[in-house]
C-alpha positions in Angstrom: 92.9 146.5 48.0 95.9 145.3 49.3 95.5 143.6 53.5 98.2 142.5 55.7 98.1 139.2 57.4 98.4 140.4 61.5 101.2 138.7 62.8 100.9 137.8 67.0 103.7 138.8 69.4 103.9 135.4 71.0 104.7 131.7 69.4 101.4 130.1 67.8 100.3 127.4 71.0 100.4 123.8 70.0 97.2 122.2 72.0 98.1 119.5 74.4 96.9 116.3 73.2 93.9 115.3 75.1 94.5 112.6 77.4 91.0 109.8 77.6 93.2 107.5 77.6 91.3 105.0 80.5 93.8 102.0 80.1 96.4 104.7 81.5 94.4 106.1 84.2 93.5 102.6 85.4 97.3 102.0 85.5 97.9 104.6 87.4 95.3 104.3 89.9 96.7 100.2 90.1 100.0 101.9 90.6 99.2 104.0 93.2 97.7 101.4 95.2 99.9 98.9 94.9 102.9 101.6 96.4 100.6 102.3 99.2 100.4 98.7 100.0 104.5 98.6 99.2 104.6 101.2 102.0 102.6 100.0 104.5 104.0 96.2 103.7 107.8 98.3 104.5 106.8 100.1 107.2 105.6 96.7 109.2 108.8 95.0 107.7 110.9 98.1 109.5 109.2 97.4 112.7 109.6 93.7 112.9 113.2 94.6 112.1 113.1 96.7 115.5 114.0 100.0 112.4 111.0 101.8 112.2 108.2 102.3 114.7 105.0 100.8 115.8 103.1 104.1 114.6 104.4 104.6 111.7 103.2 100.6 110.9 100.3 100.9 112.4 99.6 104.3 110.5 101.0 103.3 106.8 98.6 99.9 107.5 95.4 101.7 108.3 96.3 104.3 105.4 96.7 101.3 103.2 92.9 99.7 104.4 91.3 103.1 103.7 92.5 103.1 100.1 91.9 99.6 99.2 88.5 99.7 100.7 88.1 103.0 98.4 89.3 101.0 95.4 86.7 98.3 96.2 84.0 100.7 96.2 85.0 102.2 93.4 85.7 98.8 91.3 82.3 97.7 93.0 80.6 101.0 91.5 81.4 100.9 88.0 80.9 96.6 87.8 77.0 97.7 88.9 77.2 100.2 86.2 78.5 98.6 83.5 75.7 95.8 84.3 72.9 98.3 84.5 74.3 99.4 80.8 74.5 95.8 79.6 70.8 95.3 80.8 69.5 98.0 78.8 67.0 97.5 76.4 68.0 98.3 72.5 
């Protein structure tokens, strides 16, 4: 008995890599943040420079706040979790 491998119509798929990479995402969060605080550091600079508007300053600024007081919680969050893992009993 003679079979015959069946041959697909499309290209095999590779698999993405997956990415857990934490040390990247961690970048990019730092990243992020840091060009929000670029932007709303700008935006005031543009004002003051009589360039931009008080608005826009005032808005970049407050949008700044929200995300570094979201970063804080966040940071503030996993430092209580990683000390309710380290105080763990083995």
């Amino acid at each position: 008995m003679r079979v015959e491998p069946l041959v697909p119509d499309a290209p095999p798929m590779t698999p993405a890599a997956p990415s857990n990479d934490a040390s990247g995402a961690f970048r990019e969060i730092v990243d992020a943040l840091g060009k929000t605080l670029e932007g709303a550091s700008s935006a005031e600079d543009a004002f003051a420079g009589g360039n931009g508007s008080l608005q826009a300053a005032v808005y970049e600024r407050a949008r700044a706040d929200v995300v570094l007081s979201v970063a804080t919680a966040a940071a503030s969050r996993a430092a209580q979790a990683l000390q309710s893992i380290f105080n763990l009993q083995v």
